[in-house]
C-alpha positions, 0 to 999 in steps of 0.5 A: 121573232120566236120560232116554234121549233115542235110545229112544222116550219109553215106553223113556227110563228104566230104570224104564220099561225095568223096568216094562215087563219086568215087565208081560210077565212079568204077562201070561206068568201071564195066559197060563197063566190062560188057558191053564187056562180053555181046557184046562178047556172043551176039557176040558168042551165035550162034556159036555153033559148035557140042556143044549145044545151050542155049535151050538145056542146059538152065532149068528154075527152078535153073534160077528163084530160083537164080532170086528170091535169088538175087532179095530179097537180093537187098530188104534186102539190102535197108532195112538195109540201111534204118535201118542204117540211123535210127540208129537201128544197130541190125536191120542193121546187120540182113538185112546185115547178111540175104543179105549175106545168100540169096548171098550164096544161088544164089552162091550154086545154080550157082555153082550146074548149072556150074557143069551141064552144064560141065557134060553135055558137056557144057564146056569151050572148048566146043564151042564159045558160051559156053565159052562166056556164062560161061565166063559171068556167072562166072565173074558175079559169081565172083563179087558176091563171093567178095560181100560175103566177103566184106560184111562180113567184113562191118558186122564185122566192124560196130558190133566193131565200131558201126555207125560212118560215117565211117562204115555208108559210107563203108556200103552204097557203099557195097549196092551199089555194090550189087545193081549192081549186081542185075542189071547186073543179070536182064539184064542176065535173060532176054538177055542170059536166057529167050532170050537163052530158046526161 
């Protein structure tokens, strides 16, 4: 295996160079995934039926702590990259570790907002628009629960094996993926939640 010592460590091999394109083209599905799930709530958001409407069920507070969980945890991440590619694997592993602390965070308080909603008759079978919108926000959900465990697995890896171009390579898509993540939040922030609240 050559290693190409002028890129950073998750580029050094053409392998990883492929790993990499191919993730990009992974997440180009996840955007039309997406993409469907809000075509369909912008769809649905106003049929509402006896259930009720966004402004009703939508609360600030639990909204901009999730916001501000997800969105430091976007900077942890890149921080940790950033240590990686100077070689400071004790530095990366506590980004890495805080990243995941601050995803468990978002899943706590996501988890606390479906169980409201449901209590107070926002369920899936209320109306089309409630089923859209928690179909939205649980998938968002789900993808950040397979980012916990994935992650847990990079921080194992790279604590056994160390900063290889390997591990260097499986870290920097993960940070990719979570990266992502936070993307597709803002874009729920802003079209379902304050759009919703207004």
């Amino acid at each position: 295996m050559k290693i190409d010592h002028t890129q950073p460590l998750e580029y050094g091999t053409e392998q990883n160079n492929l790993n990499i394109l191919g993730f990009w083209i992974f997440l180009g599905a996840e955007i039309m995934l997406f993409g469907t799930l809000f075509a369909s709530f912008f769809t649905l958001e106003n049929r509402i039926g006896n259930g009720p409407a966004g402004a009703e069920i939508f609360e600030i507070t639990p909204v901009l702590i999730e916001t501000l969980l997800l969105l430091t945890s976007s900077f942890t991440i890149g921080l940790g990259i950033h240590a990686m590619r100077l070689g400071n694997k004790k530095a990366m592993l506590s980004f890495f570790a805080v990243t995941l602390l601050l995803g468990l965070g978002f899943l706590s308080v996501e988890i606390f907002e479906f169980i409201h909603y449901v209590h107070i008759g926002a369920g899936l079978q209320t109306s089309a628009f409630t089923a859209a919108l928690l179909s939205t926000l649980g998938t968002h959900g789900a993808h950040v629960t397979f980012g916990l465990f994935w992650g847990l697995s990079i921080i194992l890896q790279v604590k056994k094996r160390g900063l290889t171009p390997a591990t260097a390579n499986k870290s920097f898509i993960f940070s990719l993926y979570w990266h992502f993540l936070d993307v597709v939040w803002i874009f729920i922030f802003s079209f379902i939640y304050l759009k919703g609240m207004m």
